[in-house]
C-alpha positions in Angstrom: -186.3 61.2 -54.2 -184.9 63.1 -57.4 -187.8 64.2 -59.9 -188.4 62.6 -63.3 -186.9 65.3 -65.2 -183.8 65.2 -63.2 -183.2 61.4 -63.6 -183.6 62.4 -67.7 -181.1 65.3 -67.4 -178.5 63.0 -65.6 -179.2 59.8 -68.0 -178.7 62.0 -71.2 -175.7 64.1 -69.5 -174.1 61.0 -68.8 -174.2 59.8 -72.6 -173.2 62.7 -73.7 -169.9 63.2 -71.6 -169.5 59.5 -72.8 -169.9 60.3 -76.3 -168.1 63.4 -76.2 -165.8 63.5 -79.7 -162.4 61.8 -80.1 -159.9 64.3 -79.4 -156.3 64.1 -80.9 -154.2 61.5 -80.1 -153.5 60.8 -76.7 -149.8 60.4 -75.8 -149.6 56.3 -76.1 -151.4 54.4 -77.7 -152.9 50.8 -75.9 -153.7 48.9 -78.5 -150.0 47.4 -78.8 -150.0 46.2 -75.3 -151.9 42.6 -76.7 -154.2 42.7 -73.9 -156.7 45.9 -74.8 -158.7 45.3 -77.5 -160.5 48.5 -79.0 -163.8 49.6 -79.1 -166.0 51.9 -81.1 -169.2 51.4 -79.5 -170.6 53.8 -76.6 -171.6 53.2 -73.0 -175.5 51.8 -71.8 -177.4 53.8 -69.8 -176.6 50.9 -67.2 -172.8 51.8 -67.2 -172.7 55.2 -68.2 -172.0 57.1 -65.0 -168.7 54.7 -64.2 -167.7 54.6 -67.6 -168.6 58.9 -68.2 -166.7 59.6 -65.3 -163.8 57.5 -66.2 -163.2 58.9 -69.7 -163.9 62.1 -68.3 -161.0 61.2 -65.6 -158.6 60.2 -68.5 -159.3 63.2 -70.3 -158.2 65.8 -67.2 -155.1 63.1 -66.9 -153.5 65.0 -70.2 -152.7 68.0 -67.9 -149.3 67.6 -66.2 -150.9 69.8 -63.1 -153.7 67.3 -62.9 -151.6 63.9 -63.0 -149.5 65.8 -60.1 -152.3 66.5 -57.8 -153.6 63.1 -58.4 -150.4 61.4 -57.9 -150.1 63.2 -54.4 -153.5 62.3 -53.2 -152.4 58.6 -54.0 -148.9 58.6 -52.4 -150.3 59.9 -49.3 -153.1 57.9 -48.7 -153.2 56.1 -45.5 -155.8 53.4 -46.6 -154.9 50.1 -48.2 -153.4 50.3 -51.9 -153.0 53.8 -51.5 -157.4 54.4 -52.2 -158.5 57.5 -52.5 -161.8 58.5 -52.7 -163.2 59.9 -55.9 -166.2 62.0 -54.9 -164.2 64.1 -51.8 -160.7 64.1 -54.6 -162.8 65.8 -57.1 -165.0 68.1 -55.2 -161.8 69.2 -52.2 -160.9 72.6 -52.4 -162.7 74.3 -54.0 -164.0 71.6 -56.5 -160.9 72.4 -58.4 -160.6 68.7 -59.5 -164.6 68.8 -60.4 -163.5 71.9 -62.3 -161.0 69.8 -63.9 -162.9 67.2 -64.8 -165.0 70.0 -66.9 -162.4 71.5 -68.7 -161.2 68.6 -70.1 -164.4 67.3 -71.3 -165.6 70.5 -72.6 -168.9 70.2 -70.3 -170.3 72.9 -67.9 -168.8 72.0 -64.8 -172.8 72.3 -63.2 -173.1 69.1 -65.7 -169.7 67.2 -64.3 -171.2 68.0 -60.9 -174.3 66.2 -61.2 -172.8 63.0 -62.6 -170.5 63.4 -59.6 -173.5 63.1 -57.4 -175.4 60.5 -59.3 -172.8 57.9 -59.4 -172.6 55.6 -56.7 -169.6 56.1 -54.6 -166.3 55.5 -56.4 -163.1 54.9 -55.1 -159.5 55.6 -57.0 -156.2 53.8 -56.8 -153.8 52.0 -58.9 -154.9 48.4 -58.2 -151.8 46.4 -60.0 -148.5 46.7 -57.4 -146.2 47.0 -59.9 -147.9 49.8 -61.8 -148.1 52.1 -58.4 -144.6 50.9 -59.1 -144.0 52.2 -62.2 -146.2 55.3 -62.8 -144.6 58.6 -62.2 -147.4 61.2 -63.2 -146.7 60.4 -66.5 -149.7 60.6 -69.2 -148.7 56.7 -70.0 -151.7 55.3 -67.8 -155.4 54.2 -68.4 -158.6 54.8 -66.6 -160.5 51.5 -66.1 -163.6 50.9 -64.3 -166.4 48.1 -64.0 -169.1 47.5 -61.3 -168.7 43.5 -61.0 -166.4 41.0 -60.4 -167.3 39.3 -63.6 -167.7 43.0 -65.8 -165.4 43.4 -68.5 -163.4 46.3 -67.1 -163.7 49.0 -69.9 -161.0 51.5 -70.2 -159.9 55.2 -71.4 -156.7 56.5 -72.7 -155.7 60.2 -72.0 -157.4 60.7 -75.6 -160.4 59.9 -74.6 -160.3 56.2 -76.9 -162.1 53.3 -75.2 -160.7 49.6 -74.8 -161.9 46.6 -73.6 -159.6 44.8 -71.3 -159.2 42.0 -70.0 -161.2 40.0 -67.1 -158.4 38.2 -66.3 -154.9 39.5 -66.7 -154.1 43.4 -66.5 -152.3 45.1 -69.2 -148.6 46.2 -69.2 -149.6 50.0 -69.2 -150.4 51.3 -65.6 -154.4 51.5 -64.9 -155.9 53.8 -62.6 -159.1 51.9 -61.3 -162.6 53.8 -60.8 -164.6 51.4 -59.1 -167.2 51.2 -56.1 -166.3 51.8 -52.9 -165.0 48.7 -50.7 -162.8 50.6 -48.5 -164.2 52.8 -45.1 -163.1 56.0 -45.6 -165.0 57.2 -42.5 -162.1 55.8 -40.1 -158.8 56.6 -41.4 -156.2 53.5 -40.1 -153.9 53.9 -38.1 -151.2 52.2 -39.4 -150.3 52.8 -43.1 -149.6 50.3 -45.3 -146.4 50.8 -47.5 -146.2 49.6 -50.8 -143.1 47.3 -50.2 -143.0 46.3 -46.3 -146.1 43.9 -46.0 -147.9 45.6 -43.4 -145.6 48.0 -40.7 -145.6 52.0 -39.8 -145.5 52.5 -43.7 -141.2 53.1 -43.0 -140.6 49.3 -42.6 -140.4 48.6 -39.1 -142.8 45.9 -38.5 -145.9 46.3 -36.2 -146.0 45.7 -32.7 -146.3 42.1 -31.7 -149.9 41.4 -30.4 -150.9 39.9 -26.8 -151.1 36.4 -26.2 -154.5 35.1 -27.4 -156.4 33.4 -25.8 -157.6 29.7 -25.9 -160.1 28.2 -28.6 -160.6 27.3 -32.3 -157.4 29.2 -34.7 -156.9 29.4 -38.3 -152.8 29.1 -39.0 -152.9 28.1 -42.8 -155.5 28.6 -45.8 -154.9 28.7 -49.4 -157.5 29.5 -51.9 -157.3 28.3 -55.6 -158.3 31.7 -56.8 -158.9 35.4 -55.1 -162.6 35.6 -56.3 -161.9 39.5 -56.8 -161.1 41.0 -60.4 -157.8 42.2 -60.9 -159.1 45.6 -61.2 -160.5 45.8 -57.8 -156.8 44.9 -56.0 -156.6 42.5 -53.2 -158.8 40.2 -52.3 -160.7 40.9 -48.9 -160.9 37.0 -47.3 -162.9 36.2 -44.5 -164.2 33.6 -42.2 -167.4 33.2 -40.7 -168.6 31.0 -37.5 -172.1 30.4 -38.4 -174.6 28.8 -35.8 -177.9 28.5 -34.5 -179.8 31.5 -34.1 -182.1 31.0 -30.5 -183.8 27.9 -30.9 -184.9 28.4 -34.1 -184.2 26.6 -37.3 -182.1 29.4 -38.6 -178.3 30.5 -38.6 -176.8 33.2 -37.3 -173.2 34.6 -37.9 -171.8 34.7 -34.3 -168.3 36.1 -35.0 -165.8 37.0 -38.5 -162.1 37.2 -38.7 -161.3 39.6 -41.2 -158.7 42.7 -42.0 -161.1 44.8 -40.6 -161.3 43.0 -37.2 -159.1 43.9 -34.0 -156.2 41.1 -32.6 -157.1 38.1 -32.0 -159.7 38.1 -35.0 -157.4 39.8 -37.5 -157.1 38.2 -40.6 -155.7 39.5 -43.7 -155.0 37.5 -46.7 -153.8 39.3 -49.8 -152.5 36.0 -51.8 -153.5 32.5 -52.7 -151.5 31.6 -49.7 -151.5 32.4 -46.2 -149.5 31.5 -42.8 -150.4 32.6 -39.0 -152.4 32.4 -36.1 -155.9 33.9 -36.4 -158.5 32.9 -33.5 -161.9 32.1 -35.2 -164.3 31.6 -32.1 -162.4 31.2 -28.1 -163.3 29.1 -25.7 -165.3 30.8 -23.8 -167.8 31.8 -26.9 -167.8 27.7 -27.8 -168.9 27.3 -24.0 -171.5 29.7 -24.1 -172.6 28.5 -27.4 -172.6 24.5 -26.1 -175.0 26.0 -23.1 -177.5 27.6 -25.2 -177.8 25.4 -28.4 -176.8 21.6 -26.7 -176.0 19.1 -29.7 -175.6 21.9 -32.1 -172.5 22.2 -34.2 -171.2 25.3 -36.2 -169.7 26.2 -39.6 -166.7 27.7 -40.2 -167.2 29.7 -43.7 -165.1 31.4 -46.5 -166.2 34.5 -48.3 -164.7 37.5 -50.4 -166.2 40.4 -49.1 -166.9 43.6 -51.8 -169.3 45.2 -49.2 -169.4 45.7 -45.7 -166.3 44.4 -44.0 -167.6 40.7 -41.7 -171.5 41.0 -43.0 -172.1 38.3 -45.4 -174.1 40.0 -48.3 -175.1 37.7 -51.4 -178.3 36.5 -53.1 -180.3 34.3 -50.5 -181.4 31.7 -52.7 -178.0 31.6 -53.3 -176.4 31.1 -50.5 -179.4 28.5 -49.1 -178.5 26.3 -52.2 -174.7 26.4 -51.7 -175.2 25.0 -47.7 -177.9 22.1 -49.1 -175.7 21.1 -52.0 -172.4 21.0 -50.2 -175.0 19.5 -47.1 -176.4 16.8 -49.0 -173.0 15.8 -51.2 -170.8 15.3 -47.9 -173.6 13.2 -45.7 -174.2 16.7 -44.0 -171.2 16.2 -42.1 -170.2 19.8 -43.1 -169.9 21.2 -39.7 -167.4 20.9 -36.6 -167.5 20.8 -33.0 -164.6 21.5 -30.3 -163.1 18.2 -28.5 -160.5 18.1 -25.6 -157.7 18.9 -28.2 -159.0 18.9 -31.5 -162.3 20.9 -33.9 -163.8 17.4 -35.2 -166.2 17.4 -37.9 -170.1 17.2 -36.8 -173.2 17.3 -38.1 -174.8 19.7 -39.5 -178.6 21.0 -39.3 -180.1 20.0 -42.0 -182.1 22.6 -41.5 -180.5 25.2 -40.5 -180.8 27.5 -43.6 -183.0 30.3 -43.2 -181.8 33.3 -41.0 -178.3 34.6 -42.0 -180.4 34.8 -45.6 -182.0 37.8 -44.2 -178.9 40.2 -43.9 -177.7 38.6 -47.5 -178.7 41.0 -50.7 -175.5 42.3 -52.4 -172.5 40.3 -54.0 -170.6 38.8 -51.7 -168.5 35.9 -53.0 -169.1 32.6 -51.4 -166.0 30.7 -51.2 -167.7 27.9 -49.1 -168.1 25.4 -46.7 -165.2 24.1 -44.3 -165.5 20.1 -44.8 -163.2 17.9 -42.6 -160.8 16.1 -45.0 -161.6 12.8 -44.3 -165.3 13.9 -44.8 -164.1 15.4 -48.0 -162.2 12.4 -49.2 -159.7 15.0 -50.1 -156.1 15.4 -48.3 -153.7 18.1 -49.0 -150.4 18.2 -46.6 -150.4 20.7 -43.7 -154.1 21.0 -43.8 -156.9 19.4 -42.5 -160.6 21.4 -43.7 -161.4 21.7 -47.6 -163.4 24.8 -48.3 -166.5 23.4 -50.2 -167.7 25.8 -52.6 -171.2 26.6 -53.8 -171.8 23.4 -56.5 -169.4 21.3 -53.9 -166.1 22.4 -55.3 -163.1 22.8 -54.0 -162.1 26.4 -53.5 -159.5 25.9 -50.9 -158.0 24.2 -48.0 -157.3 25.7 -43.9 -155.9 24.0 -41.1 -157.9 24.0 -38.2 -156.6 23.5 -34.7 -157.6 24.1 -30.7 -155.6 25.8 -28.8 
């Protein structure tokens, strides 16, 4: 645990790099974008290591050497969008970028160092596809960051000015993103994933086709009515949960995720409002076992955006216990399914059945919901057949589910 004084020296280094003085006028200017809205007013103590360390970024951006290097690290990254990550970037040989970082700012680079290591971990990429597009190493580009979903995403010109932008639709100008991790940069992938070719080596041949699956419950459609993830933290991460008794007990369990993360048959990766394929959710032999040990009860097929740890379900638990009574209690609790000969059939669900997934759930997770059988539902959409129920009983979505 870091002593008192130390927590003080980082809190008032960090306002200080965030109040650091104008300097000249940076080579653009964003405020005639229409989307950036200036600000005078200086970072909390609450956001001041993202928002420090991003001016302090955009500052080091006015060196032609620096936007190089940078540029590089993102063009050659293997992981999705081209991430890189911010703490090994700044402090790789030699801590030349950490050194950087200092020179620009005009702090001690012992100073830059330690808001390096106070921050949470931070990863770097240009979020927007058409601005990894557009940019070229150029010093036209801001440095945004927030920590949530719903922050304002605060951002720094290569003079150092700050902008508020906005939550909802990114500006013309490229951004460069500083945000918390999502991405595991502990495994390296081993396909990369080219900016243009939708998946592939990364030189546009497409992957190799998987083996045949094999039988039980698939996803082949799903559309979403939004991507529950800010523009400024890229693509969405979708993914679906079978949730079911846990034992005997009157608590849930999550007993298997589809996801981008997960190997064929459970990979899943949805990057738009709109997706078409074949993803298994739960085979036949785990619905067997699962009939054996829990007879007469059903399971829920459910929709989140993960922002943490790739198939965990992480969100407040009184949270997520509301959202399955209210969706529960507004569709009969008939918010569950069950497999048939050739069909997954609606069924009912626990009522209480609540308790134990709640457990693992303490960071911020969106819940996208509940699949609800249409005709449950009383809501039909061609070529699908389960609504996604979100937490106040909305609709967030439609899938199709089938046996196969």
């Amino acid at each position: 645990m870091r002593h008192t004084t130390l927590y003080r020296a980082v809190v008032i280094t960090l306002l200080a790099l965030a109040c650091t003085a104008q300097p000249p006028a940076g080579p653009h200017d964003a405020r005639g974008s229409g989307t950036v809205k200036r600000r005078a007013d200086l970072a909390t103590p609450a956001t001041a290591t993202p928002e420090g360390l991003a001016r302090a970024l955009a500052l080091a951006l006015r060196s032609p050497g620096f936007r190089a290097r940078l540029k590089t690290q993102l063009d050659g990254s293997p992981f999705r969008e081209h991430k890189v990550h911010f703490q090994q970037f700044v402090t790789a040989v030699e801590r030349r970028e950490l050194h950087a970082l200092a020179a620009a700012t005009g702090r001690p680079p012992s100073e830059v160092s330690l808001l390096v290591d106070a921050a949470v971990p931070l990863e770097l990429y240009l979020p927007v596809p058409s601005h990894r597009a557009e940019w070229r190493g150029d010093g036209h580009i801001l440095v945004a960051t927030a920590v949530g979903d719903e922050d304002v995403p605060i951002a720094f010109d290569t003079a150092g000015n700050r902008y508020e932008l906005s939550s909802r639709t990114p500006p013309p100008i490229p951004v460069l993103a500083l945000v918390p991790v999502e991405t595991d940069f502990s495994r390296p992938p081993s396909l990369m994933q080219c900016l243009d070719c939708k998946g592939g080596s990364g030189n546009g041949d497409p992957p190799p086709p998987p083996p045949a699956p094999p039988p039980g419950l698939y996803m082949t459609q799903a559309h979403f009515v939004q991507t529950f993830e800010s523009w400024l933290k890229g693509a969405p991460e979708f993914e679906v949960h079978i949730l079911g008794q846990s034992g005997q007990t009157d608590s849930l369990v999550d007993y298997q995720c589809a996801g981008e993360k997960q190997p064929s048959p459970y990979y899943f990766d949805q990057n738009n409002l709109d997706w078409n394929g074949s993803v298994m959710l739960f085979s036949k032999s785990q619905l067997d076992s699962y009939k054996a040990g829990h007879p007469g009860q059903s399971l829920r097929v459910y929709m989140v955006e993960d922002d943490d740890t790739a198939c965990q379900i992480k969100t407040n638990a009184s949270d997520f216990q509301r959202a399955l009574a209210v969706v529960d209690q507004l569709n009969n609790f008939i918010t569950a399914g069950r497999d048939t000969v050739l069909t997954w059939k609606f069924a009912t669900a626990a009522q209480s059945l609540y308790a134990a997934i709640a457990s693992l759930i303490n960071t911020n997770d969106e819940l996208v919901g509940n699949s609800v059988q249409d005709s449950i539902a009383n809501e039909f959409h061609a070529g699908y057949n389960w609504v996604v129920k979100g937490p106040s009983n909305e609709t967030n979505g439609w899938v199709k589910l089938e046996m196969r």
